[in-house]
C-alpha positions as CSV (number, residue, x, y, z in Angstrom):
1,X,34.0,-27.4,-9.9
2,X,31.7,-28.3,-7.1
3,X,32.9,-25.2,-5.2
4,X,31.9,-23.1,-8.2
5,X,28.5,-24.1,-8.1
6,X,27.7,-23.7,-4.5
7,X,29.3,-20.1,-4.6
8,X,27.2,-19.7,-7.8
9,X,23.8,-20.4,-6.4
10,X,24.8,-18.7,-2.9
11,X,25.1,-15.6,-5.4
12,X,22.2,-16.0,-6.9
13,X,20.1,-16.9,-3.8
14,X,21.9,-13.5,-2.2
15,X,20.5,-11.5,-5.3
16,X,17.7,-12.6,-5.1
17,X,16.7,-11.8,-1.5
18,X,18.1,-8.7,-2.5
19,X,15.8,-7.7,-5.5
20,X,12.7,-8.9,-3.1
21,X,13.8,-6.7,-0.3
22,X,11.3,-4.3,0.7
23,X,10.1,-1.4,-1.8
24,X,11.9,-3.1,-4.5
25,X,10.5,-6.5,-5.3
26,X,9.2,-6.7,-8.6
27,X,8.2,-3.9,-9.4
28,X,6.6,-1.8,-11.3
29,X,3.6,-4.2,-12.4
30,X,0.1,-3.1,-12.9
31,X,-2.4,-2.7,-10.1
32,X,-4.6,-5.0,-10.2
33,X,-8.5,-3.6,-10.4
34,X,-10.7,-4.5,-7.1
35,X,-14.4,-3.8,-5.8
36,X,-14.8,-3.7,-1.7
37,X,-17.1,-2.6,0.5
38,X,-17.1,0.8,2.9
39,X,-17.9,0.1,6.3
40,X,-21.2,1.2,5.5
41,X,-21.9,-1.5,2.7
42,X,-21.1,1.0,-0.1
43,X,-19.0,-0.4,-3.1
44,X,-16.3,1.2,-3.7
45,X,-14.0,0.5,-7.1
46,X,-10.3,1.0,-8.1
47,X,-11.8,3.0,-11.1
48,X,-12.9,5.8,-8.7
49,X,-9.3,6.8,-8.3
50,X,-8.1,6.7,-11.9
51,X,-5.7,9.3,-12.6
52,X,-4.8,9.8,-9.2
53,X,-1.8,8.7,-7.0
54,X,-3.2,5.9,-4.9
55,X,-1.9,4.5,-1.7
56,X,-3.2,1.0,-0.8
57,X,-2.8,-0.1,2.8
58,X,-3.6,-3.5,4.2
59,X,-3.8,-2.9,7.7
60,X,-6.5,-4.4,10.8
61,X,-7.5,-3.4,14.2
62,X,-5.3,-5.9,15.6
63,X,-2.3,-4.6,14.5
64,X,0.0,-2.4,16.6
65,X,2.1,-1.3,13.7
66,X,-1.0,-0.8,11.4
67,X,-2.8,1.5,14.0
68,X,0.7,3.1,14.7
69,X,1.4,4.7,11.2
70,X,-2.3,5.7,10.5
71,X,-2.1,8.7,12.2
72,X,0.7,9.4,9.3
73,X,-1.4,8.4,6.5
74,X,-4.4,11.0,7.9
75,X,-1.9,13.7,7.8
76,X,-0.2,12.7,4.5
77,X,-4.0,12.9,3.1
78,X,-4.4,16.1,3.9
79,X,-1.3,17.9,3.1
80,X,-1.1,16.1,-0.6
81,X,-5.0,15.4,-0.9
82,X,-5.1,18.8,-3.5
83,X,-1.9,17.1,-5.6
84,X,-4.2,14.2,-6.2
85,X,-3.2,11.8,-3.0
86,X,-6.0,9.2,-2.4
87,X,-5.1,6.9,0.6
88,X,-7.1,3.9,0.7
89,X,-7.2,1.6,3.6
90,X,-7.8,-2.1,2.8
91,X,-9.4,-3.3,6.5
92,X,-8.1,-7.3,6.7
93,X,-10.7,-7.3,9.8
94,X,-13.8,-9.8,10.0
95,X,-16.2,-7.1,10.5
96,X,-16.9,-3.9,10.6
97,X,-17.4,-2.7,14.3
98,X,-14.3,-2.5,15.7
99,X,-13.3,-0.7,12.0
100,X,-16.1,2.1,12.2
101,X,-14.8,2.2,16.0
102,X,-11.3,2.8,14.9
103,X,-12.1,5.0,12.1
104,X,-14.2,7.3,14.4
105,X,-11.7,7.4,17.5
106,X,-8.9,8.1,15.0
107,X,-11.0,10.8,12.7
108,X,-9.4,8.5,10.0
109,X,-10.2,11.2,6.9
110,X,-9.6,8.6,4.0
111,X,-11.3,5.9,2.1
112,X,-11.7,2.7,4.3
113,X,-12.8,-0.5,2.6
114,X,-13.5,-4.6,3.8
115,X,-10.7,-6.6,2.3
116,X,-10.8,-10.2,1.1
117,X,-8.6,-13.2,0.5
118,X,-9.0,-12.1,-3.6
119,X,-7.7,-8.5,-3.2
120,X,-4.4,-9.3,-1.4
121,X,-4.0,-11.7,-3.7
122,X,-4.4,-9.8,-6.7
123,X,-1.6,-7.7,-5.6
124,X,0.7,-10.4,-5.1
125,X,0.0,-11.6,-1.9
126,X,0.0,-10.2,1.2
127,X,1.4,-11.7,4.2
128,X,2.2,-9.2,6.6
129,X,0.1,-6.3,8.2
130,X,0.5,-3.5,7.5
131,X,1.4,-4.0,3.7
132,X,1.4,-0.4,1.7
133,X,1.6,0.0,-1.9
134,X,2.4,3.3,-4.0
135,X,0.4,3.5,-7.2
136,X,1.1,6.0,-9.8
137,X,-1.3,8.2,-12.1
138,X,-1.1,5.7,-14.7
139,X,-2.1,2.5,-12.8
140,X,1.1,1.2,-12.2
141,X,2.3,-0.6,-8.6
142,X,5.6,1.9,-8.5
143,X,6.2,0.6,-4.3
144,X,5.3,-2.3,-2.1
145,X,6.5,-2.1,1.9
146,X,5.6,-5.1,3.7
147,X,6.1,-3.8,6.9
148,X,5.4,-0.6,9.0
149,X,7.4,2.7,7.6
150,X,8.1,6.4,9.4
151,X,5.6,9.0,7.7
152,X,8.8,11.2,6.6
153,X,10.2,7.7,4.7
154,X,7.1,7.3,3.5
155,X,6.4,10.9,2.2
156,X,10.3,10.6,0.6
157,X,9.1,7.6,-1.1
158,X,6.3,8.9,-2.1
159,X,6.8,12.6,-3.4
160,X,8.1,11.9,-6.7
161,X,4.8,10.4,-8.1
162,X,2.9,13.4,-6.9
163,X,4.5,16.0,-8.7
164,X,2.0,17.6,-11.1
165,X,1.2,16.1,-14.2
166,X,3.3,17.3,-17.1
167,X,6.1,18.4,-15.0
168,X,9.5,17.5,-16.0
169,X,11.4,18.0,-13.3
């Protein structure tokens, strides 16, 4: 009987670990609603991109893998921008210098905002860099990749929430 229960709970522990594997933990779940800063002091809200599919990327200067998949995300922006991509990067930097540095060297072309301990948080924690989130038309947290991803795996991932509105297929 003992037996059973350890082989039980090993089962349990193994689907577990399984169902929070990366892109698949928990999901889909509402995004939560935030307000940051631009680099520039600007607020910028969640409720600007209503309607849109949103990509949400904690990422910082620091980073290698962060400022290694950027270049992806520019390009992914403008290829998908008219099918109603918006790429928003959540900087988890101190301040904004070495950001507006980054942003210029890199011709970063997207929404950059200041993060806070409250916004990764409100998505469920983040404890990795870069953490990337997909986020359907209708609010809704559809992917979560805690770790750094090839554009073409990323664009696979993402192309089925940017067909056009209404279509079927």
């Amino acid at each position: 009987m003992k037996r059973f229960f350890l082989w039980l709970a090993l089962g349990i522990a193994v689907a577990g670990l399984w169902a929070c594997k990366p892109g698949t933990s928990a999901l889909p779940v509402p995004a939560p609603a935030w307000n940051l800063k631009d680099v520039d002091g600007r607020v910028v809200t969640s409720d600007l991109f209503k309607g849109k599919v949103v990509v949400v990327n904690f990422w910082a200067t620091w980073c290698g893998p962060c400022k290694k998949e950027i270049p992806g995300y520019v390009g992914l922006q403008k290829k998908y921008a008219a099918d109603g991509l918006v790429i928003v990067g959540i900087s988890v930097d101190r301040g904004t210098a070495e950001v507006k540095k980054f942003i210029k060297e890199n011709r970063v072309g997207y929404q950059i905002v200041m993060g806070d301990d409250r916004t990764q948080e409100a998505f469920g924690g983040v404890d990795a860099f870069p953490t990337t989130f997909i986020i359907d038309r209708d609010g809704i947290i559809r992917d979560r990749e805690p770790r750094m991803l090839a554009t073409a795996e990323f664009e696979r991932r993402l192309l089925p929430y940017l067909k056009p509105v209404g279509d079927g297929n």
